[in-house]
VOVO-321129 format. One record per residue (C-alpha): residue in one letter; residue number from 1; z, x, y; chain. Coordinates in pm, 1 decimal. Layout:
N
<a; NUM; <Z; X; Y>; A>
...
This chain:
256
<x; 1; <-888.5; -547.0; -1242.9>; A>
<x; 2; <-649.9; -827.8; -1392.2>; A>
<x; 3; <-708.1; -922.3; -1723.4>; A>
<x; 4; <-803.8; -1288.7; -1694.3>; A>
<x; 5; <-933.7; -1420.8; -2008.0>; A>
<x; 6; <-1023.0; -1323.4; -2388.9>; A>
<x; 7; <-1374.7; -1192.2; -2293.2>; A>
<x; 8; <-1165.8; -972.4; -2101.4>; A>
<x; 9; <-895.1; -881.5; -2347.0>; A>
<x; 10; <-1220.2; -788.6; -2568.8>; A>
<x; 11; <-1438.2; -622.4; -2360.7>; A>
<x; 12; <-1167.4; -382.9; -2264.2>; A>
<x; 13; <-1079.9; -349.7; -2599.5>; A>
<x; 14; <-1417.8; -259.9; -2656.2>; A>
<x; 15; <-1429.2; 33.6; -2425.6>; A>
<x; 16; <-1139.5; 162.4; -2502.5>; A>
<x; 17; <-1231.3; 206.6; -2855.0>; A>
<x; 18; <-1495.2; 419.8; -2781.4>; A>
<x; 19; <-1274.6; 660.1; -2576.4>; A>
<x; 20; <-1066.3; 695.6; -2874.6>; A>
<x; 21; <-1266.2; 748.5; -3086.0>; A>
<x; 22; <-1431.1; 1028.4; -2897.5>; A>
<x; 23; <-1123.4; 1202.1; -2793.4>; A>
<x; 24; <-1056.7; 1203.8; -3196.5>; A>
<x; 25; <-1352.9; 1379.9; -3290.2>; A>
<x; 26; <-1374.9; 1615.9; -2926.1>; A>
<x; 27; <-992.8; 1710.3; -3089.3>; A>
<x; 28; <-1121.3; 1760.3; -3388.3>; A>
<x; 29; <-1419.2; 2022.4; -3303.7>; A>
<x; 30; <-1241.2; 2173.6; -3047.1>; A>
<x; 31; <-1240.0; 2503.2; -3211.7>; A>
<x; 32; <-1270.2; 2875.5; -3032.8>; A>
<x; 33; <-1651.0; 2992.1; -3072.8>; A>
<x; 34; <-1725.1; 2625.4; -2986.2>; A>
<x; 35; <-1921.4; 2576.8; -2656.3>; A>
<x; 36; <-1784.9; 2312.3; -2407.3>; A>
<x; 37; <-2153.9; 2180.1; -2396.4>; A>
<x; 38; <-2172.4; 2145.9; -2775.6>; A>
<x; 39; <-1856.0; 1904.1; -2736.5>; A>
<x; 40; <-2032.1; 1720.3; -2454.6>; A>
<x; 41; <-2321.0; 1694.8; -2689.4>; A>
<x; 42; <-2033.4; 1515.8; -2982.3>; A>
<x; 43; <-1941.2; 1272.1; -2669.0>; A>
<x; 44; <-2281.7; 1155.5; -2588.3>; A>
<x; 45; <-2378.2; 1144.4; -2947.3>; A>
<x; 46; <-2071.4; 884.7; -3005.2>; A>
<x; 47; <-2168.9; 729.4; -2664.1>; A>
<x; 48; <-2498.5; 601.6; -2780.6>; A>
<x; 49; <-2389.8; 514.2; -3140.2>; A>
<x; 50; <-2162.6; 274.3; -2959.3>; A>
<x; 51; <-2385.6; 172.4; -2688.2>; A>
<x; 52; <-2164.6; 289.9; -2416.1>; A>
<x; 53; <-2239.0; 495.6; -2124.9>; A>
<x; 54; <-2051.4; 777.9; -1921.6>; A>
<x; 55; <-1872.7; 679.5; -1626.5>; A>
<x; 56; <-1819.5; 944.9; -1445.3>; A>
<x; 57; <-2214.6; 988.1; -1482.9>; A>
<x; 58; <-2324.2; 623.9; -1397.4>; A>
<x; 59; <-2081.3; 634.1; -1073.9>; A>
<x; 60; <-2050.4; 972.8; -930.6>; A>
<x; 61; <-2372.6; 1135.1; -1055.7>; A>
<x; 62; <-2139.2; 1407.2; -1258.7>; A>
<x; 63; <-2343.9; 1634.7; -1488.8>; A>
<x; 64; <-2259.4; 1605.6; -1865.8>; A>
<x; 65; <-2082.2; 1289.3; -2017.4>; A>
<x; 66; <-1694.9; 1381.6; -2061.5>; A>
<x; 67; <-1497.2; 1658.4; -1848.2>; A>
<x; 68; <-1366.7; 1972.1; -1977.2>; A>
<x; 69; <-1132.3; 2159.8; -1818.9>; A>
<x; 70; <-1027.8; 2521.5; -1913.7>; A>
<x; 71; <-674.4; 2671.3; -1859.6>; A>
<x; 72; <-673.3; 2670.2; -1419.9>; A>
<x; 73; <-900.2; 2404.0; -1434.5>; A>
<x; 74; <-733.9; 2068.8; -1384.3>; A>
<x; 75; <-955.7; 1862.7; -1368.8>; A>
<x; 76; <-1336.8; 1749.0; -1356.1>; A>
<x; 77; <-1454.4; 2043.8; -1567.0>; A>
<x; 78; <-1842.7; 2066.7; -1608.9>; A>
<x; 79; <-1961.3; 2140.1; -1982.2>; A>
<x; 80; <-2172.6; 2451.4; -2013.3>; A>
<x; 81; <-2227.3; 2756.8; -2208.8>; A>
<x; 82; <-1839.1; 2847.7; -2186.5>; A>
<x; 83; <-1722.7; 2882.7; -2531.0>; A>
<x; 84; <-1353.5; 2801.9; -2628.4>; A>
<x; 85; <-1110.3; 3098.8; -2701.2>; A>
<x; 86; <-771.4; 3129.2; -2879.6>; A>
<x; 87; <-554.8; 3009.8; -2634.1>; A>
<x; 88; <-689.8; 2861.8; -2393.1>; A>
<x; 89; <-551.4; 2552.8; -2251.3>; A>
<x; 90; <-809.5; 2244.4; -2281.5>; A>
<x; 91; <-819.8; 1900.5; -2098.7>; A>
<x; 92; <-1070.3; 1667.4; -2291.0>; A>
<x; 93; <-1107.4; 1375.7; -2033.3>; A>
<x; 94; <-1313.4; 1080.3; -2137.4>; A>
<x; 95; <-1403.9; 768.0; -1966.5>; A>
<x; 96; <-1602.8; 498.6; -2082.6>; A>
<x; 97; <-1821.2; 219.0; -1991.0>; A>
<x; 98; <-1945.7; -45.0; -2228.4>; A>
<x; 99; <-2070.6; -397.4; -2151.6>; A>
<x; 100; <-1931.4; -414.3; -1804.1>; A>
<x; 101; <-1593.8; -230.0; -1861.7>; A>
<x; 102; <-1448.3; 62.1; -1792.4>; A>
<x; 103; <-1152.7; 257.9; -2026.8>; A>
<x; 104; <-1033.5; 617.3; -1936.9>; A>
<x; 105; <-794.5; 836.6; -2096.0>; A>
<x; 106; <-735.9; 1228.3; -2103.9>; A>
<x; 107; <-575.3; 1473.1; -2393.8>; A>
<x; 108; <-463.3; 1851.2; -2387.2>; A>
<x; 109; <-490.0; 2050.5; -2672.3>; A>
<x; 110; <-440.9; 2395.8; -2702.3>; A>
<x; 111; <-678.8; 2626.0; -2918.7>; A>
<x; 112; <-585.5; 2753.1; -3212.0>; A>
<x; 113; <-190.3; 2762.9; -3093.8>; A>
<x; 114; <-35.6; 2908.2; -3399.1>; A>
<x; 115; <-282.7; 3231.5; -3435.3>; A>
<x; 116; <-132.2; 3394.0; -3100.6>; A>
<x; 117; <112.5; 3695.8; -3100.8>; A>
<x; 118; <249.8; 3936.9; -2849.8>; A>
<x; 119; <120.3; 3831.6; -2446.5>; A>
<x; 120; <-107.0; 3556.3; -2613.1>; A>
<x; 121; <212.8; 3436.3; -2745.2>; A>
<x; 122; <405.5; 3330.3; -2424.8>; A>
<x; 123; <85.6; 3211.2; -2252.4>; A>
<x; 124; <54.6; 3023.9; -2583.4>; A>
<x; 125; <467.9; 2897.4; -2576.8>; A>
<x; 126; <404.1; 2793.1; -2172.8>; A>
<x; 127; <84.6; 2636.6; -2277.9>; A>
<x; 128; <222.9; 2431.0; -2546.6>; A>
<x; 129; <532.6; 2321.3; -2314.6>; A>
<x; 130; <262.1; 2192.3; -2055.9>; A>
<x; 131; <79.2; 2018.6; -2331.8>; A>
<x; 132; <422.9; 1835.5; -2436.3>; A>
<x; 133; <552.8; 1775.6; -2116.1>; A>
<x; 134; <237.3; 1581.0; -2006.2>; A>
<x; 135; <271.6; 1344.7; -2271.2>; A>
<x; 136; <625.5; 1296.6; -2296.0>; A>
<x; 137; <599.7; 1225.2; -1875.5>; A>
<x; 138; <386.6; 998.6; -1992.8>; A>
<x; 139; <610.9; 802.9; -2279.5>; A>
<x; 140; <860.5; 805.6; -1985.8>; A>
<x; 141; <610.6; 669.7; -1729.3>; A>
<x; 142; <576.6; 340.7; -1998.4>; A>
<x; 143; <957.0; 247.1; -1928.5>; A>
<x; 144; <888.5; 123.0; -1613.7>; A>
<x; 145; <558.5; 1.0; -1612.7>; A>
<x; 146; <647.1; -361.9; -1624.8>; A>
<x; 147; <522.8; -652.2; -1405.7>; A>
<x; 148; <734.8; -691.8; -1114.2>; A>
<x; 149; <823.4; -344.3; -1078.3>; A>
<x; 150; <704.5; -128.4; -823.3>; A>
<x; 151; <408.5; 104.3; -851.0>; A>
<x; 152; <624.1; 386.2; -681.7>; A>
<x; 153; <857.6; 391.9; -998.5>; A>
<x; 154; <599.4; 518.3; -1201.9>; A>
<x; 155; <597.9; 816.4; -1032.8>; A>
<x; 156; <948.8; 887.0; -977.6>; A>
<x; 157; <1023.4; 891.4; -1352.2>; A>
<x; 158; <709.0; 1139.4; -1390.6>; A>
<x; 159; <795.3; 1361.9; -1152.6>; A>
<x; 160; <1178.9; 1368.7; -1265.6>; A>
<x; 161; <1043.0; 1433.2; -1641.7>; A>
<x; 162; <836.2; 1744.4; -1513.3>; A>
<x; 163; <1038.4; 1897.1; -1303.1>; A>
<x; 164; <1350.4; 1820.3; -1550.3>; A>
<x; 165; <1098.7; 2080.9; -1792.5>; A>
<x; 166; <1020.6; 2312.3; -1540.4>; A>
<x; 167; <695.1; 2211.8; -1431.9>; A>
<x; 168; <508.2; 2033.9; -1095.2>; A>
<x; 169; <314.1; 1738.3; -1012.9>; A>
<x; 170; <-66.4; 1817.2; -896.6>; A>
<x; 171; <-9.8; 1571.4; -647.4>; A>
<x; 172; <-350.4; 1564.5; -509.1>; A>
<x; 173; <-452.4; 1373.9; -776.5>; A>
<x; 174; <-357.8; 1045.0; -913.1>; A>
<x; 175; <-311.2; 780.0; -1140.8>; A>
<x; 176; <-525.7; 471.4; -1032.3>; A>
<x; 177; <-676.3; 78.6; -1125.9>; A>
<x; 178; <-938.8; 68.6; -1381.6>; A>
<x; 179; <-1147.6; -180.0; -1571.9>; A>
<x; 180; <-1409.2; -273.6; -1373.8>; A>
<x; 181; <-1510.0; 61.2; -1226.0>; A>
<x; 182; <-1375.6; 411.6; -1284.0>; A>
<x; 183; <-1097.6; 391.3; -980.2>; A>
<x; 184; <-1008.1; 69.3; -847.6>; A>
<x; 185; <-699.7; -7.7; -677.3>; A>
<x; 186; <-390.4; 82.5; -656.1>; A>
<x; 187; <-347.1; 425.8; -660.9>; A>
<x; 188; <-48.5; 545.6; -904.7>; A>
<x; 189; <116.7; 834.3; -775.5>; A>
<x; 190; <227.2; 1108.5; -1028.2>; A>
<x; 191; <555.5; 1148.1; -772.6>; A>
<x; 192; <767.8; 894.3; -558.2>; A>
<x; 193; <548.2; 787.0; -253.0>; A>
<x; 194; <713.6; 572.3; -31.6>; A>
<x; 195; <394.6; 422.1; 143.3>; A>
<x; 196; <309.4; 302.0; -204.9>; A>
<x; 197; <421.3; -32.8; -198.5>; A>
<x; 198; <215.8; -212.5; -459.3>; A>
<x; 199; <417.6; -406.7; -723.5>; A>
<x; 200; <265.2; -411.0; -1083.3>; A>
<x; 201; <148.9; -761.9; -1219.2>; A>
<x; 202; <80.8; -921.7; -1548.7>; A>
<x; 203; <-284.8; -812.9; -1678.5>; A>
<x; 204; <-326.9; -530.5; -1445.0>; A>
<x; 205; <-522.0; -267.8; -1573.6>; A>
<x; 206; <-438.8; 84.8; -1470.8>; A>
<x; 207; <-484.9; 451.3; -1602.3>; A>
<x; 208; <-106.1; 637.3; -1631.5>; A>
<x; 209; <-197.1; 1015.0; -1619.3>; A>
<x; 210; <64.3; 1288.0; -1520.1>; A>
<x; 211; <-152.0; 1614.9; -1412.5>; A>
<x; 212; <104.8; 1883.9; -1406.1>; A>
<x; 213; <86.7; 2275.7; -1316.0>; A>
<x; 214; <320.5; 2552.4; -1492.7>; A>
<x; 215; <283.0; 2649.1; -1104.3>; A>
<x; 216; <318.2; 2541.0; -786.1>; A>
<x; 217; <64.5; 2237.7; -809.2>; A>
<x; 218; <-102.8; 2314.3; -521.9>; A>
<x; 219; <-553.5; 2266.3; -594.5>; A>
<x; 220; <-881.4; 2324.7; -472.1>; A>
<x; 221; <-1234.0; 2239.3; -557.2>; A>
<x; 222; <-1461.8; 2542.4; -710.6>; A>
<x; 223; <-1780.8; 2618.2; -591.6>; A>
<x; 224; <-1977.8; 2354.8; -853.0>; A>
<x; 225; <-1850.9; 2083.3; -656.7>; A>
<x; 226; <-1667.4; 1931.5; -914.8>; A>
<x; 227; <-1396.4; 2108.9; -1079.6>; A>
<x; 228; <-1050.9; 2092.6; -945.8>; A>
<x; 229; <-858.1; 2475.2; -989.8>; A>
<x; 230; <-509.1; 2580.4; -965.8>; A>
<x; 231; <-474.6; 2728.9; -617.1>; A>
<x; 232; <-235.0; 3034.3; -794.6>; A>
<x; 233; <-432.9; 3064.7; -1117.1>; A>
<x; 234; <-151.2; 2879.2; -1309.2>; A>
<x; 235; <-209.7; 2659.4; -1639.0>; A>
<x; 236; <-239.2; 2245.7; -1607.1>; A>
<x; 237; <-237.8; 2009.7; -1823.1>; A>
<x; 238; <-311.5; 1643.2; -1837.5>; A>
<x; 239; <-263.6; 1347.8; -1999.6>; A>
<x; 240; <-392.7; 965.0; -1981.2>; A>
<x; 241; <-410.9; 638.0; -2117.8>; A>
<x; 242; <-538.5; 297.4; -1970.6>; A>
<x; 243; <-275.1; 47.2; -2042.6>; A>
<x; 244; <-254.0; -352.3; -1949.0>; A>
<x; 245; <47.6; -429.9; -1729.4>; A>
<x; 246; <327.1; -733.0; -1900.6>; A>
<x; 247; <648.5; -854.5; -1876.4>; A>
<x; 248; <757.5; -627.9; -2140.8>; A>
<x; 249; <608.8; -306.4; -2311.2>; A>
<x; 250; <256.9; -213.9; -2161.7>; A>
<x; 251; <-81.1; -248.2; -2383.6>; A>
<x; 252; <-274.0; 45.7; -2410.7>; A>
<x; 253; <-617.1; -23.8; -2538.9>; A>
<x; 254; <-719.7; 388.1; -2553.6>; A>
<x; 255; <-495.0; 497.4; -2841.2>; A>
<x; 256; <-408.7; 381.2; -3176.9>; A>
C-alpha cells in the first residue's frame, strides 16, 4: 500500500505499535527452560489487550499467533512444547493486524549468549555474528531506500553487507509490500535481481528483512508444512522492520 492520508499514517502507526511492543516483551521472556508455546501464549495475550489479531493466522490459516524459529529454522517456526536452550539461535517474527492494517517485523536473539564456553562458545561467537550481521544489513539496506530509487538496490547493498561478513542471502525468501495485507507487492529481494524493476515511491509501505545463513543459504520446507530449514543444518538469522518509503530517511513505524 501507499500511505495516502492521516487515517493512514495512524492506522499503521497503530499496528506497528503492537508489533513492538510484543517483540519487547517475547525478548524479554525469551529465556532457556521457556517453551516456544508459552511465548506464543505472551503474543496473543498482548494481541487481545490491544485488539489486534495475528496475521499470519487470519490469512494463511498458520497455527499459533507469532513464528518462532530455532537455530536451522529460518523461518515460519510453529510454537510448541520445544523449550529454549543456552544457545540456541531464535527468530521472534511478529506480524500484526489491527483495524484494517497490517505491520510486520522480525528480531534474533540469542539465548543466554554470555553463559557458553568451550564448543558452545564458537556456535555461540557464529551465532552472535549472524545476529549482528542481520541487523547491520539492515541499517545498510535504509541508505538506499529512498523514493526514486530502485527496488533492486536494496538488495545489492544487503547482499554486499553479508557476504562482506562472511555470510549468505536465503534467497528464497524475500522482503515484500505490506500494509494492507501480510505480502503485497513488490517483492524486495535480499540480493541484486535484475528482473526487479520496481522503483520505490513516496508512502510506500514495505517490510526490509535480510534472512541470512552462516551456510550456503540454500532451504526447504519441514514436514509441518510450515517451517522453512537450512538445507545443510547451518544457523540463520533474520531481521525486519516495516518502514514508509520518502524522499529522504525511511519511517519505520515497528521500532522505537
Amino acid at each position: 500500500m501507499s500511505i495516502d492520508s492521516d487515517s493512514d499514517w495512524k492506522g499503521l502507526r497503530a499496528a506497528g505499535e503492537v508489533v513492538r511492543l510484543t517483540l519487547e516483551a517475547l525478548q524479554e521472556r525469551a529465556r532457556a527452560g521457556v517453551s516456544t508455546a508459552e511465548l506464543d501464549a505472551v503474543a496473543a495475550d498482548l494481541f487481545a489487550r490491544h485488539s489486534a489479531r495475528s496475521a499470519p493466522a487470519l490469512v494463511y490459516g498458520f497455527p499459533g499467533t507469532v513464528l518462532i524459529s530455532v537455530n536451522d529454522e529460518v523461518v515460519h517456526g510453529v510454537p510448541g512444547p520445544r523449550r529454549l536452550r543456552r544457545g540456541d539461535l531464535v527468530k521472534l517474527d511478529v506480524t500484526v493486524e489491527k483495524d484494517g492494517y497490517f505491520a510486520d517485523a522480525a528480531r534474533t536473539v540469542v539465548i543466554e549468549e554470555d553463559s557458553a564456553s568451550g564448543g558452545m562458545a564458537a556456535r555461540r561467537d557464529v551465532a552472535s555474528s549472524l545476529r549482528t550481521c542481520a541487523r547491520a544489513a539492515f541499517n545498510e539496506a535504509l541508505t538506499v531506500a529512498r523514493a526514486g530509487h530502485p527496488v533492486s538496490r536494496i538488495g545489492r547493498i544487503i547482499e554486499r553487507e553479508v557476504r562482506r561478513r562472511g555470510f549468505h542471502v536465503v534467497r528464497a525468501l524475500a522482503g515484500h509490500g505490506t500494509g494492507r495485507s501480510i505480502h503485497e507487492e513488490p517483492q524486495v529481494p535480499n540480493y541484486f535481481e535484475r528482473r526487479q524493476t520496481d522503483i520505490l515511491t513516496e508512502g510506500l509501505v514495505i517490510a526490509i528483512e535480510p534472512i541470512i545463513s552462516a551456510g550456503a543459504g540454500t532451504v526447504y520446507e519441514d514436514a509441518d508444512g510450515w517451517t522453512i530449514r537450512t538445507r545443510d543444518g547451518s544457523l540463520a538469522a533474520h531481521y525486519e522492520n516495516t518502514v514508509v518509503i520518502t524522499k529522504g530517511e525511511p519511517m519505520i513505524v515497528t521500532a522505537a
